[in-house]
C-alpha positions as CSV (number, residue, x, y, z in Angstrom):
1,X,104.1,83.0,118.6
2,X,101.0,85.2,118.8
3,X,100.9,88.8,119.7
4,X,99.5,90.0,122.6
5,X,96.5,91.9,120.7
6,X,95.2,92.2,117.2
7,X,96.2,95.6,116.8
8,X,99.8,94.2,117.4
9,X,100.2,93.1,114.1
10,X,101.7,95.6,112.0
11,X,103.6,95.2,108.1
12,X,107.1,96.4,108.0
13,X,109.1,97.3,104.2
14,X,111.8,94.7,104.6
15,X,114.4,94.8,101.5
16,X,114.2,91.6,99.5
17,X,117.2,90.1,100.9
18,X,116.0,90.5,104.4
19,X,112.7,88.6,103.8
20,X,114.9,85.8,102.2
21,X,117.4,85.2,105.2
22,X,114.4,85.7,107.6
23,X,112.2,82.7,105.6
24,X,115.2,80.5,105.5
25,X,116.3,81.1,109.1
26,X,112.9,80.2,110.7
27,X,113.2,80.1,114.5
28,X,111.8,80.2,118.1
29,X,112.5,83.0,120.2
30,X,115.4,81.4,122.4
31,X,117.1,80.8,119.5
32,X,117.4,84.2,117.9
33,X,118.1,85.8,121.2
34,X,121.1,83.4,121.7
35,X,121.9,84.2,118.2
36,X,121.4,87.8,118.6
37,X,123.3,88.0,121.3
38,X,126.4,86.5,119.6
39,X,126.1,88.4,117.0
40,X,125.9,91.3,118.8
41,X,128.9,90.6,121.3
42,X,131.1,89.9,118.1
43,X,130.5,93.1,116.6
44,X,131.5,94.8,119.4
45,X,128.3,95.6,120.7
46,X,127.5,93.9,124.2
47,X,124.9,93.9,126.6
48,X,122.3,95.0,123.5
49,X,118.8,93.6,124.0
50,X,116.6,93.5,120.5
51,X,113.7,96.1,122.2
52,X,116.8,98.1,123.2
53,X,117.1,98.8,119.3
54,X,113.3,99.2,119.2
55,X,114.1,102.2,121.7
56,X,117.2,103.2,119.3
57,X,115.5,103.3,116.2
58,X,112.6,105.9,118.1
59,X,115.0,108.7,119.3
60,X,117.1,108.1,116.1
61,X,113.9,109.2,114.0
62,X,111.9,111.6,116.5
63,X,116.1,113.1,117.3
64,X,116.0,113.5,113.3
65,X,113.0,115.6,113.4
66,X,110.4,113.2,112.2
67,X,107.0,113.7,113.6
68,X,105.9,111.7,116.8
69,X,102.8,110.5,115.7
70,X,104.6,109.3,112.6
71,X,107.5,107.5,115.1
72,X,104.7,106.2,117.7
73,X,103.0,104.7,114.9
74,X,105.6,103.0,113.3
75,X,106.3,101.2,116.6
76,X,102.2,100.3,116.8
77,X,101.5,103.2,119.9
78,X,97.8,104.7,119.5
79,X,99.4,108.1,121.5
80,X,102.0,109.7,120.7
81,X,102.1,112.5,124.2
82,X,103.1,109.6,126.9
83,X,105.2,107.5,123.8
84,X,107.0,110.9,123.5
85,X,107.3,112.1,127.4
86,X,109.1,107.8,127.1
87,X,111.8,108.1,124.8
88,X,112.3,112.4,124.5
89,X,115.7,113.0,127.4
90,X,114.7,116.3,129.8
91,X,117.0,119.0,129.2
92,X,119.0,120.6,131.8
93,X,117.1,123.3,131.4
């Protein structure tokens, strides 16, 4: 599957073990979503979506205090204001 544009492709640290399972568990996307959703659901964790970690692992970091354009990188935005304004919950006041 190709991305959607160039600047799409991004390298990721992956630990060893990760890279392993991933090269011996080649598969189309239909496949890891049903896979991910089991896996998911028997962990206790339903109705998860993959990009709904994506969003998790975003206010995780910027909620730990690490710097936007740091986070919006990481996930491949050019911007970090409207990435921010995306993920950041509006206070009460």
């Amino acid at each position: 599957m190709q991305p959607k544009t160039n600047r799409s492709r991004r390298t990721i640290s992956l630990p060893p073990s990760v890279i392993t399972r991933l090269r011996a568990h080649r598969m189309d996307p239909d496949t890891y979503g049903h896979a991910f959703h089991r896996l998911a659901e028997k962990s206790g964790v339903p109705n998860v979506r993959p990009h709904d970690l994506r969003h998790e692992f975003a206010t995780t970091l910027l909620s730990a205090g690490v710097n936007v354009k740091v986070v919006s990188g990481a996930l491949g935005h050019a911007l970090g204001h409207r990435f921010a304004a995306t993920l950041l919950p509006v206070g009460d006041g």
